[in-house]
C-alpha positions, 0 to 999 in steps of 0.5 A, a space after each residue: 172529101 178529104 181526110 182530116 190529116 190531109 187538111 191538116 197537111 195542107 193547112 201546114 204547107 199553106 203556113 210554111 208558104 204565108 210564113 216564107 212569103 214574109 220573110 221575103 216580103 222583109 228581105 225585099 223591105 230591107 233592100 229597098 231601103 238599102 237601095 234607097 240609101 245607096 241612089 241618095 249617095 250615089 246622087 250626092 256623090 254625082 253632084 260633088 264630082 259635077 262641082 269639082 269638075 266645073 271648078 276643074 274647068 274654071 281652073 284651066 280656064 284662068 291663071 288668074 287665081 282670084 278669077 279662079 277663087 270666083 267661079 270655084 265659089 260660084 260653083 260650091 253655091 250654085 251645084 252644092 245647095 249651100 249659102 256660104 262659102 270659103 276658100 282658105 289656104 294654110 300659112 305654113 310659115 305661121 301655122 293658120 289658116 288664111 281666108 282667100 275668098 269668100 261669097 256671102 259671109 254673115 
C-alpha cells in the first residue's frame, strides 16, 4: 500500500498531465482553425489565379478585344461564382470610367 504522500505526489503529476494535456488540446484547436482559414484562402486564391489565367488564355487567343471582353466576362461568372459582371476602362482625358462590357446587368 502507499503512503499518503506518495498518493499525494502521484496525484500532482497526474494534475500537472490533465493540465498539459489541455493546454495542447487548445493549441491543436486553435491551429486547426488557423489551418482551416488558410486552405479557404489558399482555395480562393487558386480560383482567382484559374480565372486570370483563362482570361490570359482568351487574351492570346483573339486580337479581338470585344471577343476578349466576352470570354473575360464568361470566365469572371463561370469560375468566380458571381451573377454580374463589368468591364470598364478609365477615360483619362475625361477622368471617368467607361463601361466596355457587361454580362447580366439588373
Amino acid at each position: 500500500m502507499r503512503s499518503p504522500a506518495e498518493l499525494e505526489a502521484i496525484n500532482r503529476e497526474l494534475e500537472t498531465q490533465i493540465t498539459e494535456r489541455k493546454r495542447i488540446e487548445a493549441v491543436l484547436r486553435e491551429s486547426t482553425k488557423e489551418l482551416r482559414a488558410l486552405y479557404e484562402n489558399l482555395n480562393k486564391r487558386n480560383k482567382d489565379l484559374e480565372i486570370l489565367n483563362a482570361i490570359n488564355q482568351a487574351v492570346h487567343q483573339s486580337l479581338n478585344l470585344q471577343e476578349v471582353y466576352r470570354v473575360a466576362l464568361d470566365k469572371v461568372i463561370e469560375l468566380g461564382n458571381v451573377d454580374m459582371s463589368y468591364i470598364y476602362l478609365v477615360d483619362e482625358t475625361k477622368n471617368e470610367a467607361v463601361l466596355q462590357a457587361h454580362r447580366n446587368l439588373p
